[in-house]
N, C-alpha and C positions, 0 to 999 in steps of 0.2 A: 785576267785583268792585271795590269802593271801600276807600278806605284807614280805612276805622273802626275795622276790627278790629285793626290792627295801631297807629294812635292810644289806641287805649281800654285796649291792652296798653300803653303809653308810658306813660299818662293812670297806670294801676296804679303802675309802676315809681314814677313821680314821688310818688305817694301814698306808696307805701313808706316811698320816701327821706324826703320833709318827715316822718314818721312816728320815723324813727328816727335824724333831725337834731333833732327837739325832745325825744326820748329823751336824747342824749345834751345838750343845752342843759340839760334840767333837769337830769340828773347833776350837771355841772360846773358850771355858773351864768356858762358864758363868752358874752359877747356876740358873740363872734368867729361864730356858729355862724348869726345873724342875717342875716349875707351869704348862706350856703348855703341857709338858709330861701328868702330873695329869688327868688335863682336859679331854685328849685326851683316857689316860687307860681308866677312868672310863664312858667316851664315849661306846668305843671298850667293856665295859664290858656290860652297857646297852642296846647294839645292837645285839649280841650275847646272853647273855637271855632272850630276848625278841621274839627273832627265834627261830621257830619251824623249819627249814629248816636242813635235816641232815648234809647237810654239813656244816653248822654253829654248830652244835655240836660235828662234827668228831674232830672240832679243840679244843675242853674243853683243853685237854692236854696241847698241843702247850700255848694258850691264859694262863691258869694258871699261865705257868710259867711266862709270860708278868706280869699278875698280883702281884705273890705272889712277883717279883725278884721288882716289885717298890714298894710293901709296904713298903720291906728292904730300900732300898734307903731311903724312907722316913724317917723312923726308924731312920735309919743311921744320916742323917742329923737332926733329932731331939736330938741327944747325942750331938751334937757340939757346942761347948762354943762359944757366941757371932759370930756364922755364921762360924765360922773358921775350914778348912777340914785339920785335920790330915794327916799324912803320911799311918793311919791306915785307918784310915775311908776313906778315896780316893782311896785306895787298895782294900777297901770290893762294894765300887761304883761302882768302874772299872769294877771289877768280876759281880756287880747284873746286871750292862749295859750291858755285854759280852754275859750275859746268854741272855736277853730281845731282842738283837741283832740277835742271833740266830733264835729265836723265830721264831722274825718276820719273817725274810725269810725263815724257816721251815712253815710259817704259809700263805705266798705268794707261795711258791710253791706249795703248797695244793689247793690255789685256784686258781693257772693255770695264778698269774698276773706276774713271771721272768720264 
């Protein structure tokens, strides 16, 4: 037996979570919650290359865009002077979170958990 299934169960949790870390980020509008985000992608990234399971790899696609849409973010927030989110840079957040949003539930529907 190989460790997929209990990865692919991990791979779920960590979706959950990024799920309802950006639930509560957009409640509140604290960046504080950015950190937890982090954690959790490169979680979701670690569990996901570490499966051999095809359907942890059918979602490469999906999952990228998770990834590449918070490097932005990060990025994002690294141009900003003394912590402070622009009118620009909080427009291009909105949009990386929009895209990530998707994802995710592009990437729960795939595994059969909405």
């Amino acid at each position: 037996m190989t460790e997929t299934k209990p990865l692919h169960e991990e791979f779920v949790r960590a979706l959950y979570s990024l799920n309802q870390t950006m639930k509560r980020l957009f409640d509140s509008g604290d960046v504080s919650f950015f950190t937890e985000m982090n954690a959790t992608v490169k979680e979701m990234y670690r569990l996901q290359h570490a499966s051999e399971d095809p359907v942890m790899q059918a979602l490469d696609v999906e999952c990228s865009i998770v990834y590449r849409n918070f490097d932005m973010i990060v990025a994002v927030l690294r141009t900003t002077e003394n912590g402070e989110i622009d009118r620009a840079a909080q427009a291009a957040i909105n949009k990386f979170l929009h895209n990530i949003d998707d994802a995710v539930v592009n990437i729960a529907a795939a595994l059969g958990v909405v």
